[in-house]
C-alpha positions as CSV (number, residue, x, y, z in Angstrom):
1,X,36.6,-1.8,-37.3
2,X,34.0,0.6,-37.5
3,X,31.4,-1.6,-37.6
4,X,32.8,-3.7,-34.6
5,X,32.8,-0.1,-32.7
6,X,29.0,0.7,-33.8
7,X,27.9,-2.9,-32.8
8,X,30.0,-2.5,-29.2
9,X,27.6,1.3,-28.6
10,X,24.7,-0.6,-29.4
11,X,25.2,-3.7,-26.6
12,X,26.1,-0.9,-24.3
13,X,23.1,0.6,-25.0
14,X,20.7,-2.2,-24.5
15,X,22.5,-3.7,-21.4
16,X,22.0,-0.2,-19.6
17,X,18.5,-0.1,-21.0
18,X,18.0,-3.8,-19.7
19,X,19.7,-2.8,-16.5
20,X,17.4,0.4,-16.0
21,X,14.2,-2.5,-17.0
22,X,14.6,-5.3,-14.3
23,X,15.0,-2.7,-12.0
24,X,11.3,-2.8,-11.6
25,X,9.4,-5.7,-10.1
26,X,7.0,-8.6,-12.0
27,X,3.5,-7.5,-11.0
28,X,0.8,-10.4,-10.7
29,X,-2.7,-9.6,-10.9
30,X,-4.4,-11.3,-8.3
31,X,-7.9,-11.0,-10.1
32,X,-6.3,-13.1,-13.0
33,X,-5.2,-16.2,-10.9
34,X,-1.5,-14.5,-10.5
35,X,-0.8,-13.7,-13.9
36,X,1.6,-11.4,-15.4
37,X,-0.5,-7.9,-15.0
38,X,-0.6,-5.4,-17.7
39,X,-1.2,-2.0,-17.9
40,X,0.7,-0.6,-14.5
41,X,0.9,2.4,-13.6
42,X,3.2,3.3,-10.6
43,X,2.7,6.0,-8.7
44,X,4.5,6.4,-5.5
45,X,7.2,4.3,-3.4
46,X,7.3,5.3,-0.1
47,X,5.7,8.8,-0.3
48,X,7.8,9.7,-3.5
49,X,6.4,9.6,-6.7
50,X,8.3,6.9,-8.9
51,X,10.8,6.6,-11.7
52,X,11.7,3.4,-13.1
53,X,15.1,4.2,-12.8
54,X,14.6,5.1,-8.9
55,X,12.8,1.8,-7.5
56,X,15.3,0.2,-5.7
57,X,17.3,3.7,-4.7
58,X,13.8,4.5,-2.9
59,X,13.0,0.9,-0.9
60,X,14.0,1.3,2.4
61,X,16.6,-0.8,3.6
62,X,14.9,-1.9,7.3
63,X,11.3,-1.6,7.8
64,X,7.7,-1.5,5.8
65,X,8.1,-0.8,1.8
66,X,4.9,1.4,0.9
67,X,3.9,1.3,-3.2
68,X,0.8,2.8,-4.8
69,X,-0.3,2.1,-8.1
70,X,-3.2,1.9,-10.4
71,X,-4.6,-0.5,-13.4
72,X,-8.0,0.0,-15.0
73,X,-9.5,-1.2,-12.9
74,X,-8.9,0.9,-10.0
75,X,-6.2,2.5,-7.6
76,X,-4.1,-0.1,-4.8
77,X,-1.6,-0.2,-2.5
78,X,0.9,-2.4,-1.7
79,X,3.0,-2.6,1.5
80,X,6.0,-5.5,1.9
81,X,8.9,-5.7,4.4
82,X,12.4,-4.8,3.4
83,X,13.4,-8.4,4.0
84,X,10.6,-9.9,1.8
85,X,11.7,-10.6,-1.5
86,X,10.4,-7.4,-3.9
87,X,11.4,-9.3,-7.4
88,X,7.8,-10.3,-7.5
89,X,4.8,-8.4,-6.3
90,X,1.4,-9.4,-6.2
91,X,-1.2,-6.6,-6.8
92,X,-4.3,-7.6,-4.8
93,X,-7.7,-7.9,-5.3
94,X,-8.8,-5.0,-3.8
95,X,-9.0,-1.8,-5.6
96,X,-10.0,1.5,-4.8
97,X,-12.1,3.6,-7.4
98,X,-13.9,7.6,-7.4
99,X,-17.8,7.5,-7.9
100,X,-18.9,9.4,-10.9
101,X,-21.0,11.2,-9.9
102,X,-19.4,14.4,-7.9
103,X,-21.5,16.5,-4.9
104,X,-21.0,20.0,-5.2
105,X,-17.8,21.6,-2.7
106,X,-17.1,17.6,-1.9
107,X,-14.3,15.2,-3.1
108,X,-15.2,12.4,-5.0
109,X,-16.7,9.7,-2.9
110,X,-13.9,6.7,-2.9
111,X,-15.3,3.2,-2.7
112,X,-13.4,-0.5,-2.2
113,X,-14.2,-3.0,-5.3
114,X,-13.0,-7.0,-5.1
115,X,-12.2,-7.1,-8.9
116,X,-14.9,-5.0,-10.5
117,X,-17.4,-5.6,-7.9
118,X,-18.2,-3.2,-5.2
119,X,-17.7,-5.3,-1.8
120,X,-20.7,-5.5,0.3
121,X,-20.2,-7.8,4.1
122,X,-17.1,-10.2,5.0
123,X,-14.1,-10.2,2.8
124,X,-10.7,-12.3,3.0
125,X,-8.2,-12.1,0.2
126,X,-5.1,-14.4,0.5
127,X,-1.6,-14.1,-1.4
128,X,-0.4,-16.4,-3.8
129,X,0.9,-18.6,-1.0
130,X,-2.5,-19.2,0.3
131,X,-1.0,-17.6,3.6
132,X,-4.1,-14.7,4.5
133,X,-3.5,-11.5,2.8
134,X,-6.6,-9.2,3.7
135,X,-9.5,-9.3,5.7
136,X,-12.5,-6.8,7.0
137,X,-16.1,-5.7,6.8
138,X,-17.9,-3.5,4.1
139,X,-20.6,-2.0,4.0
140,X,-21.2,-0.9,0.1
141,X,-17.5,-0.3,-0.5
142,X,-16.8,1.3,2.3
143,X,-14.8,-0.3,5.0
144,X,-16.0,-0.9,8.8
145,X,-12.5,-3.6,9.7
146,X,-9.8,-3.7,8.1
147,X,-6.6,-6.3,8.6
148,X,-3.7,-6.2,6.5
149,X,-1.0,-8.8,6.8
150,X,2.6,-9.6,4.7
151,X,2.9,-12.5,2.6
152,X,4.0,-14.6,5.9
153,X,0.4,-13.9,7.1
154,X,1.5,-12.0,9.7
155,X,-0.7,-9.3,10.9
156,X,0.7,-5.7,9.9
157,X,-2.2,-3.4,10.9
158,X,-5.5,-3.3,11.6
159,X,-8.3,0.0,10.8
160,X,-11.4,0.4,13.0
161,X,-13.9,2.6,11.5
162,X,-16.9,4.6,12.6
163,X,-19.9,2.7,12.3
164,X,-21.8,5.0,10.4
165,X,-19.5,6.9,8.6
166,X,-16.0,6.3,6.7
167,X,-13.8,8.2,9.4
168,X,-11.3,6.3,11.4
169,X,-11.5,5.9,14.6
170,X,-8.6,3.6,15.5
171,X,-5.2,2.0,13.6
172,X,-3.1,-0.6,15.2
173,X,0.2,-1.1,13.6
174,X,2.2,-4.0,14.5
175,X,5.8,-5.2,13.8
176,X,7.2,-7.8,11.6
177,X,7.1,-10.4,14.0
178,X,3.1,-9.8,14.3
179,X,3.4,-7.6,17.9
180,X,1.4,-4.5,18.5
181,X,4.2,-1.6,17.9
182,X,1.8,0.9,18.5
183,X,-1.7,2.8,17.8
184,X,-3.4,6.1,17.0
185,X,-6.7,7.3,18.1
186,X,-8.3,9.8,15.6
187,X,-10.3,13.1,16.7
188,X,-11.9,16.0,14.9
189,X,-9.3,18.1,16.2
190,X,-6.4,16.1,17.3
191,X,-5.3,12.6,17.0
192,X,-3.3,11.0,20.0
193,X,-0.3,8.6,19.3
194,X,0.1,5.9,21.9
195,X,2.9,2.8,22.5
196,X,2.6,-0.7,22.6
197,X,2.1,-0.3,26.3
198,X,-0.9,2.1,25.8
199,X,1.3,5.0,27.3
200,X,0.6,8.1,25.3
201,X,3.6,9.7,23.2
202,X,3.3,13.5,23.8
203,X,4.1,15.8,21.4
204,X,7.8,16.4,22.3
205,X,8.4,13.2,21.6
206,X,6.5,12.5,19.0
207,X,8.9,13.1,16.0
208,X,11.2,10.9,17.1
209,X,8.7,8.0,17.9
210,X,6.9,8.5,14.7
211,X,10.5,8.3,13.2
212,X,11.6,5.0,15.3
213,X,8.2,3.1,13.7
214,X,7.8,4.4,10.3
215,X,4.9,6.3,10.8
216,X,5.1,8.1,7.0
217,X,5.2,4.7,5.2
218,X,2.1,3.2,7.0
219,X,-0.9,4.4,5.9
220,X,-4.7,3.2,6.7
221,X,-6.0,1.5,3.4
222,X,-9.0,4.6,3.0
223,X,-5.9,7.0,3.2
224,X,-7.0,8.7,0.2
225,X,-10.5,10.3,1.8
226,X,-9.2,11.5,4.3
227,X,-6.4,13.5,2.9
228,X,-8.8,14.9,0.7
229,X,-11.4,16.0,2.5
């Protein structure tokens, strides 16, 4: 009887651990024609840094699903509407990495790679579905266009950089059903928020329109530079 009891704790035991296991999604590596990926590391769902435990308690039940990760090769984001299917998700080509080599008082310069190679010109990157996934100019790793589109290849957002040096100076974010939601237009000082109709959103209201369109889960893909300089 006691052996029955010790064997009953143990299934217990692995069907939680199991439980606590599928919670997180397959990850395909889209550099190794969709296979399993290894070596994963999460970092943060939707702002919050992740616990395996905690993936499904942080997706967002309506709206844009915002995960950042890294493999060896590199740091990448991943962004996927609530009602997509999240059981599967493919991690994409593009990968972000630091240069070595550090300039005194200055972050490390960040640069875009398409699987171990640093993109120079025209790039398109397509999910698994062969619907269009990515899309934008380079310039030695650093981005001039950038479209980003869910795995119905509908558009999601779309960068506009300076021509001569990696600061934004435009993001179009658009809805699930591909129609311009709304933009921001970045200034040294100031950025100005503005609605699909191209009225601008002034700052007493801005909380709550930022609020109504998800504004802290949608990011520009060269987020990383400029929270850090």
């Amino acid at each position: 009887m006691k052996c029955l009891s010790t064997i009953f704790l143990i299934l217990i035991f692995l069907e939680k651990s199991f439980s606590q296991g599928v919670e997180l999604p397959v990850f395909l590596d889209g550099c190794k024609s969709f296979k399993v990926a290894d070596s994963v590391n999460l970092v943060t769902l939707n702002g919050e840094y992740l616990v395996n435990s905690k993936f499904k308690t942080l997706l967002n039940e309506k709206g844009v699903n915002y995960l950042r990760g890294n493999t060896k090769e590199g740091s990448f984001n991943i962004r996927f509407y609530s009602e997509e299917s999240f059981d599967t998700l493919e991690i994409p080509k593009l990968k972000m990495q630091r240069a070595r080599r550090i300039i005194m008082h200055h972050s490390p310069e960040l640069f875009f790679i398409n699987c171990g190679e640093i993109i120079n010109g025209d790039f398109i990157e397509t999910w698994q579905n062969g619907n269009l996934r990515h899309e934008g100019v380079f310039e030695n790793g650093k981005p001039k266009v950038f479209k980003q589109y869910n795995q119905k290849g509908t558009i999601i957002s779309i960068d506009y950089y300076h021509p001569k040096k990696v600061e934004l100076n435009k993001s179009e974010y658009y809805d699930s059903y591909g129609l311009l939601e709304w933009y921001i237009l970045y200034g040294s000082k100031k950025s100005r928020v503005f609605d699909d109709k191209g009225k601008r959103v002034r700052k007493k209201h801005l909380k709550n329109f930022l609020e109504e369109v998800n504004r802290s889960l949608i990011l520009p893909i060269y987020w990383p530079l400029l929270t850090n300089n």
